[in-house]
py3Dmol code that shows the C-alpha trace and the ligand (Angstrom):
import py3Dmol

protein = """\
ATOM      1  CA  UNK A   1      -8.920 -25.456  26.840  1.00  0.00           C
ATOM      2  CA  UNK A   2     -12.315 -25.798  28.120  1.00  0.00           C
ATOM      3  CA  UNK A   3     -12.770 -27.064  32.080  1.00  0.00           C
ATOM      4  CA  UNK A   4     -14.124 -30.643  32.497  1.00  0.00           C
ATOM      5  CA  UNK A   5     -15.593 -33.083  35.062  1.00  0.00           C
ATOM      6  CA  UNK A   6     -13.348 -35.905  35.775  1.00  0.00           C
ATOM      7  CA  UNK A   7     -15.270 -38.850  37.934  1.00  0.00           C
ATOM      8  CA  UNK A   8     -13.398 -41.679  38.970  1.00  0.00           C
ATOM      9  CA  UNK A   9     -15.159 -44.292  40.531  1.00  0.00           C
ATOM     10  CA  UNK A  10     -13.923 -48.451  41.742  1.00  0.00           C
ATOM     11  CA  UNK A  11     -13.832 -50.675  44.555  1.00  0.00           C
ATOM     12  CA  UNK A  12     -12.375 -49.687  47.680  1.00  0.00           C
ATOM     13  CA  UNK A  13      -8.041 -49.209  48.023  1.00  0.00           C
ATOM     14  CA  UNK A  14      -7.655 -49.353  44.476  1.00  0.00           C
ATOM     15  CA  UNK A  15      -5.616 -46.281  44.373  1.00  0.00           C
ATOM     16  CA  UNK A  16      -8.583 -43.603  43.525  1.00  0.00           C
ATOM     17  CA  UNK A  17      -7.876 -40.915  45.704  1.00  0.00           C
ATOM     18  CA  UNK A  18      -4.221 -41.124  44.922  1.00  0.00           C
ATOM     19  CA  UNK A  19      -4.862 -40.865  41.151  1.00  0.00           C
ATOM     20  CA  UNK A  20      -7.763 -38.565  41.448  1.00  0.00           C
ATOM     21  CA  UNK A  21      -5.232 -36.015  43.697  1.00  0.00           C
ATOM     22  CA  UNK A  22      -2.181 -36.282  40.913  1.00  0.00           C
ATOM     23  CA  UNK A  23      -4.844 -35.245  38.007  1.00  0.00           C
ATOM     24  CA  UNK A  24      -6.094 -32.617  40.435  1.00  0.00           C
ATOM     25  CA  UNK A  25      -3.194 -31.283  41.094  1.00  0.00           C
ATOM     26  CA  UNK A  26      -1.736 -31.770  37.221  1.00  0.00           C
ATOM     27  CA  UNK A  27      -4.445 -29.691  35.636  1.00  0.00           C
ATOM     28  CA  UNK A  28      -4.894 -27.302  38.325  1.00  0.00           C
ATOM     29  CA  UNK A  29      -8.471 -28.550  38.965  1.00  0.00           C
ATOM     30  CA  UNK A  30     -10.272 -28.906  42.308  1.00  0.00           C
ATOM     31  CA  UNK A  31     -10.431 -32.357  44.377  1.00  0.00           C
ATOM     32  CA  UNK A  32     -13.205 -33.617  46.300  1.00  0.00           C
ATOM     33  CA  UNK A  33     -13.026 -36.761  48.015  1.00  0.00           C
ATOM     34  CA  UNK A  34     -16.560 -38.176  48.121  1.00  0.00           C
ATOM     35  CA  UNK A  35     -15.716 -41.454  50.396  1.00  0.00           C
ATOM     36  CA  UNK A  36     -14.390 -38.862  53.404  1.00  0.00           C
ATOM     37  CA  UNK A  37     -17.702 -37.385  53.075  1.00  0.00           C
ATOM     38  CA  UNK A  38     -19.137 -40.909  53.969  1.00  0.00           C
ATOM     39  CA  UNK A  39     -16.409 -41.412  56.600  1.00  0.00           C
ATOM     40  CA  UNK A  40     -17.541 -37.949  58.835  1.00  0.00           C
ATOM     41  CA  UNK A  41     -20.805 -38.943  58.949  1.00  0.00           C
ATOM     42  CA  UNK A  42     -19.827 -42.489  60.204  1.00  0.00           C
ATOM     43  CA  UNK A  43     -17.703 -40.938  62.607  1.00  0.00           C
ATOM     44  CA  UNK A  44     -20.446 -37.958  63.990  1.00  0.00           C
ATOM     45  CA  UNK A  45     -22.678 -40.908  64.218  1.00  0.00           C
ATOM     46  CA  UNK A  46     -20.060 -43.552  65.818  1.00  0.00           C
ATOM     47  CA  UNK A  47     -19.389 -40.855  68.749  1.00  0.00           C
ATOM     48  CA  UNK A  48     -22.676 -40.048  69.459  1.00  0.00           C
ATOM     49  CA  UNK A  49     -23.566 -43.723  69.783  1.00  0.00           C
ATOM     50  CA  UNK A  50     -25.862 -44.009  67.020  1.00  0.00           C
ATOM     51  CA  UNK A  51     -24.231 -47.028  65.080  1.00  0.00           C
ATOM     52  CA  UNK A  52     -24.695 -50.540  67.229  1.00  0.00           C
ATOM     53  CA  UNK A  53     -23.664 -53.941  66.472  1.00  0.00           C
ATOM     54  CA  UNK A  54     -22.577 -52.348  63.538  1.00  0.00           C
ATOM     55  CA  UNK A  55     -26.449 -51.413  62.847  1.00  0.00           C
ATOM     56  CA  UNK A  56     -26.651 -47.399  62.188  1.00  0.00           C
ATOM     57  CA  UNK A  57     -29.668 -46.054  64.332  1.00  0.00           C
ATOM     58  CA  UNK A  58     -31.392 -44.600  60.839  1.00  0.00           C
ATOM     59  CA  UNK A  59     -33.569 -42.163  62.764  1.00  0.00           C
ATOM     60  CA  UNK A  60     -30.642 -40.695  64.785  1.00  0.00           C
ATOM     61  CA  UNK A  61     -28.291 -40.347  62.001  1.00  0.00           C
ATOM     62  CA  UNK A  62     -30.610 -38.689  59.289  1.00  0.00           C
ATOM     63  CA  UNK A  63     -31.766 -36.536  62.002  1.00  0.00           C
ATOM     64  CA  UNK A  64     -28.114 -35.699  62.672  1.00  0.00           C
ATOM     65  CA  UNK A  65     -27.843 -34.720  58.936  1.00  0.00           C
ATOM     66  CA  UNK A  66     -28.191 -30.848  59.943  1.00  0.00           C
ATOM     67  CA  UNK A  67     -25.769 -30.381  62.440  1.00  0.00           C
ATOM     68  CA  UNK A  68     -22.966 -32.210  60.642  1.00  0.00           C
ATOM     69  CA  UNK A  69     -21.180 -29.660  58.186  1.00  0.00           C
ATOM     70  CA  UNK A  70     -18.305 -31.075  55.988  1.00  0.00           C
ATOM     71  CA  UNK A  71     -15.415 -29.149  54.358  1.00  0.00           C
ATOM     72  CA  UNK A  72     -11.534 -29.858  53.165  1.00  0.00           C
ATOM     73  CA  UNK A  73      -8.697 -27.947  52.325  1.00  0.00           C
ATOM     74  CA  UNK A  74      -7.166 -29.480  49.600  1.00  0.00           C
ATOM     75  CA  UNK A  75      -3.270 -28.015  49.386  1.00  0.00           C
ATOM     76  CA  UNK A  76      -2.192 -28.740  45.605  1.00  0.00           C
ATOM     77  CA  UNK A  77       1.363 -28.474  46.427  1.00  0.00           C
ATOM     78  CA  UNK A  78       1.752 -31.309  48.489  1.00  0.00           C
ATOM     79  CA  UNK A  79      -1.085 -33.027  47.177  1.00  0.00           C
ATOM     80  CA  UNK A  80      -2.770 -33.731  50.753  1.00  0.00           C
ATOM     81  CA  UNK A  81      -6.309 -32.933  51.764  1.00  0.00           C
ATOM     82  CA  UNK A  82      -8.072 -32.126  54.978  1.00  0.00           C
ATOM     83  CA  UNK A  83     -11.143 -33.317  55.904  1.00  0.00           C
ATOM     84  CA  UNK A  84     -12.845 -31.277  58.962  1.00  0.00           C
ATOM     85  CA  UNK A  85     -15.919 -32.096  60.717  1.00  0.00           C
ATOM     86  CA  UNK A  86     -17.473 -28.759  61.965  1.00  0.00           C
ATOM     87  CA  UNK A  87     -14.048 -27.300  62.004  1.00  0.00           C
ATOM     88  CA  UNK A  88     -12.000 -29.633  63.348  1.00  0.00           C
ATOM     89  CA  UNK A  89      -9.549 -31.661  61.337  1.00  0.00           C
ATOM     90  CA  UNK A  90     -10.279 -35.307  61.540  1.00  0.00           C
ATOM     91  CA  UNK A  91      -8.489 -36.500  58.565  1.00  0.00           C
ATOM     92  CA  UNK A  92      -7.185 -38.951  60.801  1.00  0.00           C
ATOM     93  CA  UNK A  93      -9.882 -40.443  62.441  1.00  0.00           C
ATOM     94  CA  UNK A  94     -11.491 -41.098  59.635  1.00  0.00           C
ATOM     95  CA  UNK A  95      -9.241 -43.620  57.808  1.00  0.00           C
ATOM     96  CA  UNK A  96      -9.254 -45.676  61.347  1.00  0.00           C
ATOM     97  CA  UNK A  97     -10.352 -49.068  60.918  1.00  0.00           C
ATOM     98  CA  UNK A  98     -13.447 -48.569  62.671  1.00  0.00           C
ATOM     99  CA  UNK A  99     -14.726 -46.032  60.671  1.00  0.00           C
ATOM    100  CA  UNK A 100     -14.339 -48.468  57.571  1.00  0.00           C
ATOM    101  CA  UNK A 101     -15.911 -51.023  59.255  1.00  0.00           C
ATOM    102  CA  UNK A 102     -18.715 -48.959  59.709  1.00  0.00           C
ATOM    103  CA  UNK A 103     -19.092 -46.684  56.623  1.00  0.00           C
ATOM    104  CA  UNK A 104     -20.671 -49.070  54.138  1.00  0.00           C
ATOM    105  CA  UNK A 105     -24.246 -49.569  55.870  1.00  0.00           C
ATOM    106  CA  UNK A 106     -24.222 -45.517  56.920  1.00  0.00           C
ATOM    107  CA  UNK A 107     -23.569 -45.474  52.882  1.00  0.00           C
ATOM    108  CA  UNK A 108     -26.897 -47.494  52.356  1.00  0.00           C
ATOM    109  CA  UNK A 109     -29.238 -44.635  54.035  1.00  0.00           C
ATOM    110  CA  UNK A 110     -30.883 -42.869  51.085  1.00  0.00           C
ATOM    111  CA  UNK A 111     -30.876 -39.883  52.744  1.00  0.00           C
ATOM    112  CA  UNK A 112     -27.640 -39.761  54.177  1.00  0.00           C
ATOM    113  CA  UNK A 113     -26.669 -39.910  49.927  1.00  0.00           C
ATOM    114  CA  UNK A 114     -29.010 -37.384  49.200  1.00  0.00           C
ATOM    115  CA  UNK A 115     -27.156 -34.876  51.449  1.00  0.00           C
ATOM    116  CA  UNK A 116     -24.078 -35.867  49.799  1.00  0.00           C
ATOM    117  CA  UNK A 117     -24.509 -35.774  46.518  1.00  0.00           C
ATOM    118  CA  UNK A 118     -26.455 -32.157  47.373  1.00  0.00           C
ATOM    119  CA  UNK A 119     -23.223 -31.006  48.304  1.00  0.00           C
ATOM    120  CA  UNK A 120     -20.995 -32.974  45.831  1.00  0.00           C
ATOM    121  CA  UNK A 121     -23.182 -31.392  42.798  1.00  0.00           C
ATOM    122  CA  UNK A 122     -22.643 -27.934  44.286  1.00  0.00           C
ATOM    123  CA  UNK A 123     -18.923 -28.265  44.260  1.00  0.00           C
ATOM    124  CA  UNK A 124     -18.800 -29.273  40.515  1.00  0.00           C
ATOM    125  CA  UNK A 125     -21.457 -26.508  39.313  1.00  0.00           C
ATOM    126  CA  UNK A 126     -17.866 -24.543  38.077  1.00  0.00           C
ATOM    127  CA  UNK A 127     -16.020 -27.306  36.552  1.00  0.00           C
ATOM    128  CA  UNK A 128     -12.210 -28.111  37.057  1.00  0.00           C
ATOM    129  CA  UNK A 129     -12.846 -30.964  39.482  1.00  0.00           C
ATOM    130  CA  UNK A 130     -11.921 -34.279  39.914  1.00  0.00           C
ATOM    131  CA  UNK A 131     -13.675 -36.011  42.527  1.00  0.00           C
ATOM    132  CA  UNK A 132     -13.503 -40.040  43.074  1.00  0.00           C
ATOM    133  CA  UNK A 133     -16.014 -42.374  45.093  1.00  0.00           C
ATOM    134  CA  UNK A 134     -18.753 -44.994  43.570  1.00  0.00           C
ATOM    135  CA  UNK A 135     -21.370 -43.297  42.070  1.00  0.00           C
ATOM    136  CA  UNK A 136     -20.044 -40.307  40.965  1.00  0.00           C
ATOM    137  CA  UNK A 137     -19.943 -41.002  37.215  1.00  0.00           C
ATOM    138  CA  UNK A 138     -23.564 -42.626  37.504  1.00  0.00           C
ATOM    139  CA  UNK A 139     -25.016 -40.451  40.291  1.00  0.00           C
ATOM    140  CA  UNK A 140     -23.655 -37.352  41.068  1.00  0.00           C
ATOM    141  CA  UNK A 141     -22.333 -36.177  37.305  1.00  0.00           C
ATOM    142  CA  UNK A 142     -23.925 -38.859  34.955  1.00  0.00           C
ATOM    143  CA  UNK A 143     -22.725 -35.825  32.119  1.00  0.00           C
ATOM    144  CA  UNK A 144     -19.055 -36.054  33.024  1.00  0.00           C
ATOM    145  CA  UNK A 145     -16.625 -35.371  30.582  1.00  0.00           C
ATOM    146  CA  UNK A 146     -14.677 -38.442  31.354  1.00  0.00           C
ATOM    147  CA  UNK A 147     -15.132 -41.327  33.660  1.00  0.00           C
ATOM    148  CA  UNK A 148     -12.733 -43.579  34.815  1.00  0.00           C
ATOM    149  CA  UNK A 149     -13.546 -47.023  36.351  1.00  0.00           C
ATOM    150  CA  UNK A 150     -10.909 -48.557  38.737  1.00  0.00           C
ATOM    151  CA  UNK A 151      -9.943 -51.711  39.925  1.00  0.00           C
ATOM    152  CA  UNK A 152      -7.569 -54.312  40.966  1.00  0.00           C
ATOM    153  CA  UNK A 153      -7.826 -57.483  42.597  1.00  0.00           C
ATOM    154  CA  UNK A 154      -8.830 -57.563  46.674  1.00  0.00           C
ATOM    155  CA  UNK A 155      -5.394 -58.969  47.197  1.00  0.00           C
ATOM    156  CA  UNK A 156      -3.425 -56.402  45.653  1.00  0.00           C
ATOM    157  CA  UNK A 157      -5.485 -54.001  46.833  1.00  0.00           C
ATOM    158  CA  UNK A 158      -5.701 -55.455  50.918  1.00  0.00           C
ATOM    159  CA  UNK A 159      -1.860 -55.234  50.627  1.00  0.00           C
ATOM    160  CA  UNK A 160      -1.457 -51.650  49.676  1.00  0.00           C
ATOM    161  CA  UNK A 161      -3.670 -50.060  52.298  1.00  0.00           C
ATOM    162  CA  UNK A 162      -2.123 -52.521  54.587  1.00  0.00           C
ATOM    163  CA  UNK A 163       1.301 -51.086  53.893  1.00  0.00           C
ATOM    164  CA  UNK A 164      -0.339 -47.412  54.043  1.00  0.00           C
ATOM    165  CA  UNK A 165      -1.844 -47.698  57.604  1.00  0.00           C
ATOM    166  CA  UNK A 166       1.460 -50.072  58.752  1.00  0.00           C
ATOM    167  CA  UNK A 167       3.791 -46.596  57.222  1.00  0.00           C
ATOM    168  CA  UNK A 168       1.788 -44.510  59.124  1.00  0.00           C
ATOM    169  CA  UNK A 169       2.509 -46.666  62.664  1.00  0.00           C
ATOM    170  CA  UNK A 170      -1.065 -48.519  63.097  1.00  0.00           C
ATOM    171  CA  UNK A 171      -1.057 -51.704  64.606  1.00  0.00           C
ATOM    172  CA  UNK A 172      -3.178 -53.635  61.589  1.00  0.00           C
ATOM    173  CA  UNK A 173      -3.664 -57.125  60.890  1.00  0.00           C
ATOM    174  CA  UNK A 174      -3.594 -58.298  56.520  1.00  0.00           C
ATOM    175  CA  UNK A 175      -6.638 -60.619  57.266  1.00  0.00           C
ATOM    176  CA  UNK A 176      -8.775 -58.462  58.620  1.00  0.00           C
ATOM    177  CA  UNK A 177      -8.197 -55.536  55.864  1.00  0.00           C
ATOM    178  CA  UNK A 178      -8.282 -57.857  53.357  1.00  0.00           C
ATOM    179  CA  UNK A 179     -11.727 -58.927  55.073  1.00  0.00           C
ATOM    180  CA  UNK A 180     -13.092 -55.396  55.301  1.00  0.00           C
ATOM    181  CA  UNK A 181     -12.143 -54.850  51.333  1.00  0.00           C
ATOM    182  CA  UNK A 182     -14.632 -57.404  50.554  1.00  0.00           C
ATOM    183  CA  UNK A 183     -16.815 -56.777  52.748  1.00  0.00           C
ATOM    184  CA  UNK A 184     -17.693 -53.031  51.254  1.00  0.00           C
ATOM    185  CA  UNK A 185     -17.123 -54.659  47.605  1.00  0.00           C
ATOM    186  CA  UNK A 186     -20.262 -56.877  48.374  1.00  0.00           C
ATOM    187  CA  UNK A 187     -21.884 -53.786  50.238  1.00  0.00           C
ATOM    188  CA  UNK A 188     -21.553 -51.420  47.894  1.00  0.00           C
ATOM    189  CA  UNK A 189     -22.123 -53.083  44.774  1.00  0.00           C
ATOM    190  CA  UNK A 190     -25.183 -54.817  46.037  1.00  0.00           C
ATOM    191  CA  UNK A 191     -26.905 -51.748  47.996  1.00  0.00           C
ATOM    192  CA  UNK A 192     -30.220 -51.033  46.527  1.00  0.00           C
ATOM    193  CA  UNK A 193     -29.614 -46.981  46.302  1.00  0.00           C
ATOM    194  CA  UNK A 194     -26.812 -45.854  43.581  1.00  0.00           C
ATOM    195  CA  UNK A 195     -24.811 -49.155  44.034  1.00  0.00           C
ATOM    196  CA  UNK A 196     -21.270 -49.390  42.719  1.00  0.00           C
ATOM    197  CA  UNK A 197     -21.479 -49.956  38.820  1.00  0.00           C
ATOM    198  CA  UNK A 198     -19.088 -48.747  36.053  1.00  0.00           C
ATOM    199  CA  UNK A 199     -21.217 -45.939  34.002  1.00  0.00           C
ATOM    200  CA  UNK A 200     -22.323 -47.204  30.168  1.00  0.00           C
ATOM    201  CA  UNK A 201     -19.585 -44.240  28.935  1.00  0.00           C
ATOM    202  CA  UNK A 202     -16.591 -45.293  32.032  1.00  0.00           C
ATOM    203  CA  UNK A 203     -13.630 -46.115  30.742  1.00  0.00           C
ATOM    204  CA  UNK A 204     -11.900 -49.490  32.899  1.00  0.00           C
ATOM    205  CA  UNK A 205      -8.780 -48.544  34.675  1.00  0.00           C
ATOM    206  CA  UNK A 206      -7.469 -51.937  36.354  1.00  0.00           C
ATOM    207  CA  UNK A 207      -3.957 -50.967  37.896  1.00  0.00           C
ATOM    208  CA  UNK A 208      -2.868 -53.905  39.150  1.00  0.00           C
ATOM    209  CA  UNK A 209       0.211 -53.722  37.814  1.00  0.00           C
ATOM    210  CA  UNK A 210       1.172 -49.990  36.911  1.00  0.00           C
ATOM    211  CA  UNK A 211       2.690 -47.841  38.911  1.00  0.00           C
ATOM    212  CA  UNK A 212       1.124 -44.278  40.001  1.00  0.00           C
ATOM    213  CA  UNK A 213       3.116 -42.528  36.979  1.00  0.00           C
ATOM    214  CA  UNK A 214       1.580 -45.207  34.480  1.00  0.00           C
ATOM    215  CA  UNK A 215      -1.744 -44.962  35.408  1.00  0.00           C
ATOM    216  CA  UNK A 216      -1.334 -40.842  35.961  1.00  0.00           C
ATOM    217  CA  UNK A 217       0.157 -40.438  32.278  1.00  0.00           C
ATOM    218  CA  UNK A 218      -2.797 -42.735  30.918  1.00  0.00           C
ATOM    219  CA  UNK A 219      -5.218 -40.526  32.560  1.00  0.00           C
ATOM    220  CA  UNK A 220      -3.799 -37.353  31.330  1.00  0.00           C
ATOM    221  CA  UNK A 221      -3.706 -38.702  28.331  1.00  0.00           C
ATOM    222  CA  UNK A 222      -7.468 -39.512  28.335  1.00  0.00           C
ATOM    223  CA  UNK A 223      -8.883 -35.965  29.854  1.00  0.00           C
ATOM    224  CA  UNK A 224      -7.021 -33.819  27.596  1.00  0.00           C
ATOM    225  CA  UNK A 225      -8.834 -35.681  24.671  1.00  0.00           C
ATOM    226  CA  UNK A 226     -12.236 -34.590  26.073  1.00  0.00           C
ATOM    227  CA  UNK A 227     -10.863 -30.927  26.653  1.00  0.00           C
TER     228      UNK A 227
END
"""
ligand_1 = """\
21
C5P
O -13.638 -43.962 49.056
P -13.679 -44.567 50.431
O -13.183 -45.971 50.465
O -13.064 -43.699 51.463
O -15.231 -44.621 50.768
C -15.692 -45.167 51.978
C -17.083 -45.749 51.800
O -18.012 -44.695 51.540
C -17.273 -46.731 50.658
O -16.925 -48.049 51.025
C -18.760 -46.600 50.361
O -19.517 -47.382 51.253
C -19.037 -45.137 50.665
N -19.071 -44.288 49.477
C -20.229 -44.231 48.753
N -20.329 -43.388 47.675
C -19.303 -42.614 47.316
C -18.088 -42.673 48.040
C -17.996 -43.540 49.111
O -21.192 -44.937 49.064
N -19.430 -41.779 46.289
"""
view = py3Dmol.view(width=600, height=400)
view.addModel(protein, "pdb")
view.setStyle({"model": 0}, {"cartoon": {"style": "trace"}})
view.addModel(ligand_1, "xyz")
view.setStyle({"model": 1}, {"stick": {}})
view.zoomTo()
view.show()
């Protein structure tokens, strides 16, 4: 069976990452989680000061660019990946409500995405990956083998990462997730560089209502037609 791309693409906590890590970890491919790439450079620029009234100091953080190096450790086993900012693990800092307040307009910065994708491209050049985000089957691999577009409605969605953050002991409010969830919808599908968009050749995923095996199964189902 021949290797393939897999690019999965939606609007934010519809279940991407989740999906993209099962199908990762299913056909022994590689997973690359495009949005945490986002997130650390939110977060170098947050802590250095650089984003105010929620405005991200352009100048600073492109400049910052070269001193910010990304990597992950993706264990297929347990399905969980790492995220580490020069070296040090800040998987959890980056999921913090602050830092997805803040991502979307860091997003907007042209060359902030043309770092990323740099690096995204250079992790697919062997195949055998899965990686999920918003532009990554019109962007980063427009020649991916298959392309899945997901969605659900902003309620569903609001309440799922609102039980996520509430398992792992955060103090959250449902308005205010449900709030940010729009909020990067409208950002990210109206940005002027690579904005959200299903690919011509994506095919529509809306899960919101099948369950993680469902939508895994249908998926599987899917790649190993393009293999
Ligand atoms: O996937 P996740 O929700 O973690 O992504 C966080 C943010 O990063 C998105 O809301 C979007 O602004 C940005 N992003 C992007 N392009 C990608 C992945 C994420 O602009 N490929």
């Amino acid at each position: 069976k021949k290797k393939i791309v897999i690019a999965i693409d939606g609007h934010s906590s519809c279940g991407k990452s989740t999906l993209a890590k099962s199908l990762a970890r299913e056909l022994g491919y590689i997973y690359i989680d495009s949005g945490a790439m986002y997130r650390v450079v939110t977060l170098y620029a947050l802590r250095n000061g650089w984003i105010q009234n929620g405005q991200p100091l352009r100048e600073k953080v492109i400049e910052g660019l070269k001193n910010i190096k990304i990597t992950f450790h993706w264990d297929e086993q347990t399905e969980k990946n790492t995220t580490f900012l020069n070296g040090e693990n800040v998987e959890d800092e980056i999921r913090q409500l602050e830092v997805s307040q803040n991502v979307s307009p860091i997003s907007t910065i042209g060359e902030v995405r043309h770092e990323m994708v740099k690096q995204q491209r250079e992790n697919g050049k062997n195949k055998g990956i899965v990686m999920d985000g918003r532009d990554i089957g019109t962007v980063v691999f427009p020649d991916a083998e298959l392309k899945i577009f997901m969605t659900a409605s902003p309620q569903i969605r609001a309440q799922r990462r609102y039980l996520e953050l509430k398992q792992k002991g955060l103090d959250v409010d449902f308005d205010e997730i449900l709030k940010n969830v729009e909020d990067r919808d409208t950002i990210d599908s109206g940005r002027e560089i690579s904005p959200l968009r299903k690919a011509d050749d994506a095919i529509v995923l809306d899960n919101s209502n099948l369950t993680r095996q469902e939508q895994l199964q249908w998926s599987l189902e899917k790649a190993t037609e393009k293999m």
